[in-house]
N, C-alpha and C positions, 0 to 999 in steps of 0.2 A: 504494500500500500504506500509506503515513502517515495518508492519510484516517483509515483503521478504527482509529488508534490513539487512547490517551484524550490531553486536548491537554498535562498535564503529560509527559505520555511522549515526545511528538510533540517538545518543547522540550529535554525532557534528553537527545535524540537529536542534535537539532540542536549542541547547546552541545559534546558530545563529540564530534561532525565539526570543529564550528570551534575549538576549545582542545582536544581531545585528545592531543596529539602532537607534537615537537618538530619543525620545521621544517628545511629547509635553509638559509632565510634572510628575505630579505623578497622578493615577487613582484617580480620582475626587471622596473622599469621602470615601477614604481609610483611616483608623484609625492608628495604630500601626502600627509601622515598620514592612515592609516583611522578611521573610526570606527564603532566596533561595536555595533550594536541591545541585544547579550544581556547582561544583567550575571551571569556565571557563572564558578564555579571547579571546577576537577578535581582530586580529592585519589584516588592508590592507594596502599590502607595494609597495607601487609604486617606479619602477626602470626608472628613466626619465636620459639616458646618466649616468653622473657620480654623479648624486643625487640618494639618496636613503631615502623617506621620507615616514613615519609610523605614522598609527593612531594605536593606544593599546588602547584598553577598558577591562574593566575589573571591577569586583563589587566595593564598595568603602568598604567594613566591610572588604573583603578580602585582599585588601592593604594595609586596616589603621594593620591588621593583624601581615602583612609580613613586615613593616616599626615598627611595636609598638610603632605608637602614631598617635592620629586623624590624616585626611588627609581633607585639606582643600587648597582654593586659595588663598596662600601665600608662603612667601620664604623658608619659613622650609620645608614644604611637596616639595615645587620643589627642593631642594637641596636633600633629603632625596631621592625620587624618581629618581633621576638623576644618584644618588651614584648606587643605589638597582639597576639598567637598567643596568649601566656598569657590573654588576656582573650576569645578568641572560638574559641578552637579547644582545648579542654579532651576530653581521653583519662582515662578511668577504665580501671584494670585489676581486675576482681574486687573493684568496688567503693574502690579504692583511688585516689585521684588522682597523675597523673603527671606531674613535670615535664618538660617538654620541651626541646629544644636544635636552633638551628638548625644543622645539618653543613654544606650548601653550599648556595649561592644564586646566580643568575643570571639574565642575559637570555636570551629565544629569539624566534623568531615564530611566532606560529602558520600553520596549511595557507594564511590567505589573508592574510599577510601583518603580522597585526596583535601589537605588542608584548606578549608575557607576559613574568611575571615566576614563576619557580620557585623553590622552595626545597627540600632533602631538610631532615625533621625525625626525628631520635630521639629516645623515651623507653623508660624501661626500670624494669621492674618486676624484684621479686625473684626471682619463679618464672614459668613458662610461664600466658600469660595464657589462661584460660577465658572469661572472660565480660568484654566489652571496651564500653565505653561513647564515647560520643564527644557532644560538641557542636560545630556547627560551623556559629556564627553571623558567619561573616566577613562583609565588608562588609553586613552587612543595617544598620548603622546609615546608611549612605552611598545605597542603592541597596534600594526597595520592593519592586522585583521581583526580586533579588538569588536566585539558587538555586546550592545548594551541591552535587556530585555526589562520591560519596565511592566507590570502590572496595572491599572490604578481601579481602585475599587470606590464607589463612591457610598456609603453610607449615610442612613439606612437603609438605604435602597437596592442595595448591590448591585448595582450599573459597575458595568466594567468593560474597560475599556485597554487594549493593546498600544504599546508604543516601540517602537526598534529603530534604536540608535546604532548608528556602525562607522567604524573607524574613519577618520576623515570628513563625517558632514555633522558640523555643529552646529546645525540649525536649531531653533526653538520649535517643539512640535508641541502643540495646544489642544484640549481637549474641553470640552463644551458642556455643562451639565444642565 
C-alpha cells in the first residue's frame, strides 16, 4: 500500500513510526549506539483558547548537533534549547508573535531504540487564538534533508490539522480555526 503513496508522504509516514511515541526504553539487548537514516522531528501543538502548548521531539545526536554540545537534563541544555527555539520555531497568534517557554524537557527512546530528546513548550496569547502561524525550521541549518512534522490539535474540539516543514523552505504556514 506505501507504493501508491506520493514519496514525501511515504517519508513522513515513516518518520512518525520511528519518533512518534515514547518508548518503554531502549531495545533490550541492543549493543552500540543506533544510528538513524531520517533526520526528522514530531511536534503536537494543541490550540486550547489563548494557550498554545507543544510537544517537539526530535533525535538527541541531532540537537546535541545543532546546539554543539551534549544535550542533557540540566540548565545549560535548557537554556541553550530555549535560545535555538526562539530562532527556528517561531508561533504567531493572529498575526501577533509569541514568546515561548520551555515547561519540561527530557530523554526517551524511540519504538526502535534510538535517543530522542522532548520538550513541552508554552506560549500564550491574550485571547483564544484564531489564526495560528508557525515556522518551524529546526535543524535545517545542520541536516538538508531535515523535515519537520507538526501536528496541531485545536481544543475542545479536536480539529486537527497537518503541517510539513522540510529542509530549506522557511516559510510561515498558517492555519485557520
Amino acid at each position: 500500500m506505501i507504493a501508491f503513496l506520493h514519496p514525501a508522504a511515504v517519508t513522513a509516514l515513516v518518520a512518525v513510526m520511528v519518533i512518534g511515541g515514547p518508548a518503554a526504553g531502549p531495545v533490550p539487548g541492543a549493543g552500540a549506539p543506533l544510528r538513524h537514516d531520517l533526520h526528522v522531528s514530531h511536534t503536537r501543538l494543541v490550540l486550547d483558547g489563548p494557550h498554545v502548548v507543544a510537544r517537539v521531539r526530535l533525535f538527541r545526536d541531532d540537537l546535541a548537533k545543532a546546539l554543539g554540545a551534549p544535550v542533557g537534563k540540566n540548565a545549560a541544555t535548557r537554556a541553550a534549547f530555549e535560545k535555538y527555539l526562539r530562532e527556528h520555531f517561531l508561533v504567531r497568534a493572529d498575526g501577533v508573535r509569541l514568546e515561548c517557554r520551555i515547561e519540561d524537557d527530557d530523554a526517551d527512546a524511540d519504538p526502535n531504540g534510538e535517543a530522542v530528546w522532548w520538550a513541552i513548550i508554552q506560549c500564550d496569547a491574550t485571547k483564544p487564538v484564531q489564526v495560528l502561524g508557525l515556522v518551524n525550521d529546526l535543524l535545517f541549518e545542520s541536516f538538508r534533508d531535515q523535515q519537520n512534522l507538526v501536528t496541531v490539535i485545536k481544543a475542545p474540539e479536536d480539529e486537527r490539522r497537518a503541517l510539513y516543514f522540510q529542509g530549506g523552505d522557511r516559510r510561515e504556514q498558517t492555519v485557520r480555526f
